[in-house]
N, C-alpha and C positions, 0 to 999 in steps of 0.2 A: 811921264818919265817911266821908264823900264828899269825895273829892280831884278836884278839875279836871284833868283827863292832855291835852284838846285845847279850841281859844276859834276861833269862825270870824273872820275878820279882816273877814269883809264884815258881819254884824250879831251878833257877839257870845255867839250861842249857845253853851251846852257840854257837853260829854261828860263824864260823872262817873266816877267808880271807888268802889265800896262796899269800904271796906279790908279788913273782916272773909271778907266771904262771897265778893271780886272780883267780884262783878256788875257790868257797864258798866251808865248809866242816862245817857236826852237830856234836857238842859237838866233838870236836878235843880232851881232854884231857880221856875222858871216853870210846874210841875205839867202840860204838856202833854206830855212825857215822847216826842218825836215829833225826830227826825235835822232840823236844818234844812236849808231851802234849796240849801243850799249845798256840802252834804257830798256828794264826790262817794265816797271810799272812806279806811278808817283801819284801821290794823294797833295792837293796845295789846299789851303782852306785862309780867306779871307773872314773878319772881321771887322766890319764898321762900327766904329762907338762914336757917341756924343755924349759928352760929359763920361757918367759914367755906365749910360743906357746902350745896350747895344741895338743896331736897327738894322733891321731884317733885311728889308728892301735892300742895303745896300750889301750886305755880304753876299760871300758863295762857294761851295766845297766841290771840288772837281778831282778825277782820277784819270790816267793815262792810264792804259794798262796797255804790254803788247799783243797787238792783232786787232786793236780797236780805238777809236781812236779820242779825243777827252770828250766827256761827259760827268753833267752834272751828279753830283749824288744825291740821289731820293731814298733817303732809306725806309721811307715808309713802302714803298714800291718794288724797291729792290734790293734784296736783300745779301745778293753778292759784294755790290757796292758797298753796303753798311760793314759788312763782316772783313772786306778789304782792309776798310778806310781806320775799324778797329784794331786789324791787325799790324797794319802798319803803324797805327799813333802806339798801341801797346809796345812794337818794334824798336819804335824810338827810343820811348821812353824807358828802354833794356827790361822791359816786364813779361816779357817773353822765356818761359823754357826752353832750354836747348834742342828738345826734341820737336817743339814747333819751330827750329827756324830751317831754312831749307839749306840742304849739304852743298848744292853745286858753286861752286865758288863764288862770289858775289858782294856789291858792299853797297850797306845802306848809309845815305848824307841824308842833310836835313838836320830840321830842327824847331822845336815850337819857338813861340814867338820870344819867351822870356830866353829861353835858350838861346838865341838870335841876338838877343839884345845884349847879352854878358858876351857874347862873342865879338860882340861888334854893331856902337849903337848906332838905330839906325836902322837896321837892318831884318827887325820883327815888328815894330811898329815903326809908324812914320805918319805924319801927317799932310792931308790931301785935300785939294778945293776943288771940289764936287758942284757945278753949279750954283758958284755962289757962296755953300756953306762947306764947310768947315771940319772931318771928318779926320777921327783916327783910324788906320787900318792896324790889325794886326795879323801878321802871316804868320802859319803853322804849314810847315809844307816836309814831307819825307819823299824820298825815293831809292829804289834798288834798281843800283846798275853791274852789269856781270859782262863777260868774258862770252855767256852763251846764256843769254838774256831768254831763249827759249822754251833749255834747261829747266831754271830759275823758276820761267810761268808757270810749268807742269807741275811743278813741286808748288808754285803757290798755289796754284787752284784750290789743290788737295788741302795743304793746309789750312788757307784763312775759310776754305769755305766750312769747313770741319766746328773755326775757330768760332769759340761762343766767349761774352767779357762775363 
């Protein structure tokens, strides 16, 4: 099943999640399968639990960023990634000073999983039959989409790479 994890506010677009396999997929209902407009970069990050153990194997934390295109995050390896992935979760969660966020007009959606869920259950966690057994996932996923998504990346480079938690 394909669960919506981001919706762009300027035309509607969205980012899918395949629940079984985790694959992210653009705009699943409109078959052009292409990031719109608008996306300037978006961090999704799955979580598989059993009981109340999480299992490694089956999670996985991914970034879009524009000019390139998703990949996983290694943050022992790389350290862009890590310093993104923190800036956006920090983003989210409004723990950001004013003078880290970036001027060029823009809006972040998203939301952790518990946030997901008070918004609408369902929708941060869910349960999935993975081969037989039996798994919860739960989604934490942010993104900024803007007007000039370009802008936006310039301005983030500088900041999240600057950005230390």
């Amino acid at each position: 099943m394909i669960r919506e994890i981001l919706r762009c506010p300027y035309c509607g677009s969205v980012i899918g999640l395949e629940d079984v396999s985790q694959d992210l997929c653009f705009d699943p209902d409109r078959c052009h399968g292409e990031a719109c407009p608008h996306l300037t970069c978006f961090w999704a990050a799955v979580t598989a639990m059993r009981g109340r153990r999480t299992v490694k194997r089956r999670g996985s934390s991914r970034i879009w960023e524009l000019g390139r295109e998703i990949y996983r995050v290694d943050g022992w390896h790389d350290f862009w990634a890590a310093g993104l992935t923190n800036y956006l979760c920090d983003y989210g969660f409004d723990r950001l000073e004013p003078s880290l966020l970036p001027t060029a007009p823009h809006q972040l959606v998203g939301g952790s999983a518990q946030q997901r869920e008070e918004l609408r259950h369902g929708s941060g966690e869910f349960a999935v039959n993975i081969n037989g057994r039996m798994y919860a996932l739960l989604l934490d996923a942010w993104g900024i989409f803007a007007p000039s998504p370009a802008a936006v990346m310039d301005e983030l480079r500088l900041l999240a790479n600057e950005y230390e938690v």
